[in-house]
TINUZA-912014 format. One record per residue (C-alpha): y, z, x; residue in one letter. Coordinates in Angstrom, 3 decimals, always signed. Each point is the difference from the previous one (the first is absolute). Example, Ala and Ser with C-alpha at 12.3 -4.5 7.8 and 13.67 -1.06 7.14 Angstrom:
2
         c2         c3         c1   type
     -4.500     +7.800    +12.300      A
     +3.440     -0.660     +1.370      S
end
This chain:
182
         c2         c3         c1   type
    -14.303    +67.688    -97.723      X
     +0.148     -2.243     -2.794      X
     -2.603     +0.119     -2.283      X
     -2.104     -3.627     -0.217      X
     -3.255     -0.262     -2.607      X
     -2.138     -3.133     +1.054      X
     -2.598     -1.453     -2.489      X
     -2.636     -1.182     +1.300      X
     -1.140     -3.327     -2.213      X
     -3.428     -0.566     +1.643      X
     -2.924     +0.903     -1.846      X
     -2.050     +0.531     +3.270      X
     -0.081     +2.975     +1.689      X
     -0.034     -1.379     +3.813      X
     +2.120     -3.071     -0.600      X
     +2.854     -1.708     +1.905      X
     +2.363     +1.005     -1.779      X
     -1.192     +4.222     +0.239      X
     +0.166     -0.677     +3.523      X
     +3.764     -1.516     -0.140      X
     +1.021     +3.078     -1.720      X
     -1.290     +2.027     +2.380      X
     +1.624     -1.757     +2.610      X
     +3.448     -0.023     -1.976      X
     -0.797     +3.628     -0.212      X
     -0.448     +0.619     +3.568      X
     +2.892     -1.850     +0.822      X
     +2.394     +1.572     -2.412      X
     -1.284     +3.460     +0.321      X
     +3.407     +1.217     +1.421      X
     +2.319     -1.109     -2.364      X
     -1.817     -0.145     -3.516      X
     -2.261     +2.296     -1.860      X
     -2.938     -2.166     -1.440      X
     -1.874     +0.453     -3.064      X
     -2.947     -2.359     -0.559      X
     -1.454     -1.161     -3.079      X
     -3.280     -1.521     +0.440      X
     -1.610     +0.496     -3.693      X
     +1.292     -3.109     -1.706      X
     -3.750     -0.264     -1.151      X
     +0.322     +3.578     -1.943      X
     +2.846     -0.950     -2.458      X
     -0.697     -0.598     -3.373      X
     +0.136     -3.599     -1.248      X
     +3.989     -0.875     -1.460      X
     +0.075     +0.716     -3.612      X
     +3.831     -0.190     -1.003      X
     -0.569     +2.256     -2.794      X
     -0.629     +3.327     +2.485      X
     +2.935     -2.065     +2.767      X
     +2.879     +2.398     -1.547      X
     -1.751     +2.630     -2.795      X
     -3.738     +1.816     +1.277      X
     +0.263     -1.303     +3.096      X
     -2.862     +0.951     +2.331      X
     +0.142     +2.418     +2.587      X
     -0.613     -1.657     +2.845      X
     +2.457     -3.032     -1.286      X
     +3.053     +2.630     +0.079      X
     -1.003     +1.214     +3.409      X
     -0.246     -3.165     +1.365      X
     +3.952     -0.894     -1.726      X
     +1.279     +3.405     +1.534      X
     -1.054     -1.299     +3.425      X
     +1.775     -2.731     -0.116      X
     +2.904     +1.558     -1.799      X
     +0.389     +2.878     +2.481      X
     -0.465     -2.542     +3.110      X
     +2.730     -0.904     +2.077      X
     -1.138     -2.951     +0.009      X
     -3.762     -2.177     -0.532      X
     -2.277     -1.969     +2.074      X
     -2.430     -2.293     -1.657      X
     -2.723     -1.352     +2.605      X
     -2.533     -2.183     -2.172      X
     -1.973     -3.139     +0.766      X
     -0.721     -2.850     -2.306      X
     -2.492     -1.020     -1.951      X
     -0.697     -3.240     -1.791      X
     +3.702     -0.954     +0.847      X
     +1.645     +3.074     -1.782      X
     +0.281     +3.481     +0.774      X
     -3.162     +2.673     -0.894      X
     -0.609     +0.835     -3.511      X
     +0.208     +3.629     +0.917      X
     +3.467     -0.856     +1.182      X
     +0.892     -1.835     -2.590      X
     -1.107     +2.522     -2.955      X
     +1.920     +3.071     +2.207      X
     +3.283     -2.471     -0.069      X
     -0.734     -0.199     -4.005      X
     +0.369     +3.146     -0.393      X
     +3.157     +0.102     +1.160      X
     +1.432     -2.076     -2.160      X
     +1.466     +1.999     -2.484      X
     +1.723     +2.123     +2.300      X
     +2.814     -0.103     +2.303      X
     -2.182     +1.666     +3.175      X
     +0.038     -3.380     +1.892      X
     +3.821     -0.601     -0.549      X
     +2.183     +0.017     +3.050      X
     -3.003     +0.827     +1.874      X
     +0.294     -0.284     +3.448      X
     -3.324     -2.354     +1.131      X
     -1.884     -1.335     +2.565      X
     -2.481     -2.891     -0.896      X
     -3.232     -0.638     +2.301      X
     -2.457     -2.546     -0.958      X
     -2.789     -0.243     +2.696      X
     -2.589     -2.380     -1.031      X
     -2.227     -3.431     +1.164      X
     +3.146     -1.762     -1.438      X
     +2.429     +2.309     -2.088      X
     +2.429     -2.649     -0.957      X
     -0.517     +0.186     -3.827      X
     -0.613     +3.584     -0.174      X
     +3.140     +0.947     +1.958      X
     +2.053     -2.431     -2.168      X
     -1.420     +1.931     -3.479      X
     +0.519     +3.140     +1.639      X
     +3.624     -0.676     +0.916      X
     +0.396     -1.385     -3.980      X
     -1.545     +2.842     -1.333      X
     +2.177     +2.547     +2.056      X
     +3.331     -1.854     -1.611      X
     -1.417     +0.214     -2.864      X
     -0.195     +3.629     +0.431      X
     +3.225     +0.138     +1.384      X
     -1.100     +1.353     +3.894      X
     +2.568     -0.378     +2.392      X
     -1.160     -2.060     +2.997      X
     +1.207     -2.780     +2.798      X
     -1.932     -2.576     +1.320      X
     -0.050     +2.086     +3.144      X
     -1.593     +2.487     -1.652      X
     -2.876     -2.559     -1.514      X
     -2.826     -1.140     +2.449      X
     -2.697     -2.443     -0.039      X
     -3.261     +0.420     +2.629      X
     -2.232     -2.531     -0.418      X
     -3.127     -0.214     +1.514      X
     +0.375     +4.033     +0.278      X
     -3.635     +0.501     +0.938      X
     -0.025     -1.744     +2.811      X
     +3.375     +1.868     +1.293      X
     -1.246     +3.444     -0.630      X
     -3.715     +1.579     +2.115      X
     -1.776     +2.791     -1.390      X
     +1.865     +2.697     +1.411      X
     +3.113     -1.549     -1.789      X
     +1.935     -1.000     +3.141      X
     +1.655     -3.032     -1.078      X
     -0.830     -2.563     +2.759      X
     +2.259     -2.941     -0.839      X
     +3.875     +0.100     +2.185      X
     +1.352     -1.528     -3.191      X
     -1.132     +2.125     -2.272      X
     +0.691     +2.898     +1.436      X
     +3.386     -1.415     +0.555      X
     +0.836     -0.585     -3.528      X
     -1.504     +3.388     -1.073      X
     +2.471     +1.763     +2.254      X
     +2.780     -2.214     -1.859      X
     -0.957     +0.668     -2.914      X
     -0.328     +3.978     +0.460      X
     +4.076     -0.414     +1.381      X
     +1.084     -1.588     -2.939      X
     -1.762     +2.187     -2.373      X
     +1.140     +2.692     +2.250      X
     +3.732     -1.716     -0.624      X
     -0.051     -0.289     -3.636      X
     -1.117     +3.683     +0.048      X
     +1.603     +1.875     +1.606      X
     +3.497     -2.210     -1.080      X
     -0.224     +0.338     -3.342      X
     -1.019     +3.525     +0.176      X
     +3.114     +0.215     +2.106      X
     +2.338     -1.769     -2.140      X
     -1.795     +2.449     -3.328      X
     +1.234     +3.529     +1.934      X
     +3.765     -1.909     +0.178      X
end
């Protein structure tokens, strides 16, 4: 099983996007080993002075995830037409280092609209240097109404485009993975 870390970019506990991950979860349990990071709220603020020399503990941890991971799956909404701060400070700390580059990554933005969010998100992953596809990006908007309490996603279309976009991160996976052992 390939090995897939997911951060989580709400700051709620019991949000949307929780739920989505728990449904990509569910649905992915047989072919990828999941590791979730919902703490984005527990990482120091950015200071680019600790980003390469004294880094923090919990900063390194969170870089070896990704680094070790097959492959990452960021599931965030948007707020105030951009991504979460929390997000955004975890992204600056990777910066300075190469963790994000080549990356293999799947993009969720689930939010009332998402539009400007997703498009800084994408922006900020090439600027990290992820590797991704537009098939392996996707937009829900309106996610709260497409989602009940017990996480069942009750929208056709949705659930249609999540199970496209699991394939094609499933594609660029396990491909490239592939193509690495050649």
């Amino acid at each position: 099983m390939k090995k897939i870390f997911v951060i989580n970019g709400s700051a709620s506990r019991n949000s949307s996007n929780q739920k989505l991950i728990e449904k990509f979860a569910d649905m992915t349990k047989d072919i990828f080993s999941l590791t979730v990071f919902n703490d984005l709220k527990t990482l120091p603020h950015f200071d680019p002075e600790l980003a390469v020399k004294d880094t923090p503990k919990v900063i390194s941890e969170f870089r070896h995830n990704i680094d070790t991971a097959d492959g990452v799956v960021i599931c965030t909404p948007e707020y105030v037409f951009s991504i979460p701060s929390g997000l955004k400070n975890a992204m600056e700390w990777c910066v300075s280092t190469t963790v994000f580059a080549g990356k293999l990554t799947g993009l969720i933005t689930a939010s009332a609209n998402g539009e400007k969010g997703h498009e800084e998100l994408q922006l900020i992953m090439k600027t990290l240097m992820a590797e991704f596809t537009p098939d392996t990006t996707l937009l829900i908007q309106g996610i709260k109404g497409k989602i009940n309490e017990q996480g069942d996603i009750t929208d056709s279309k949705t659930k249609y485009s999540l199970v496209k976009f699991i394939g094609a991160f499933k594609q660029l996976i396990h491909s490239v993975c592939k193509n690495a052992m050649i």
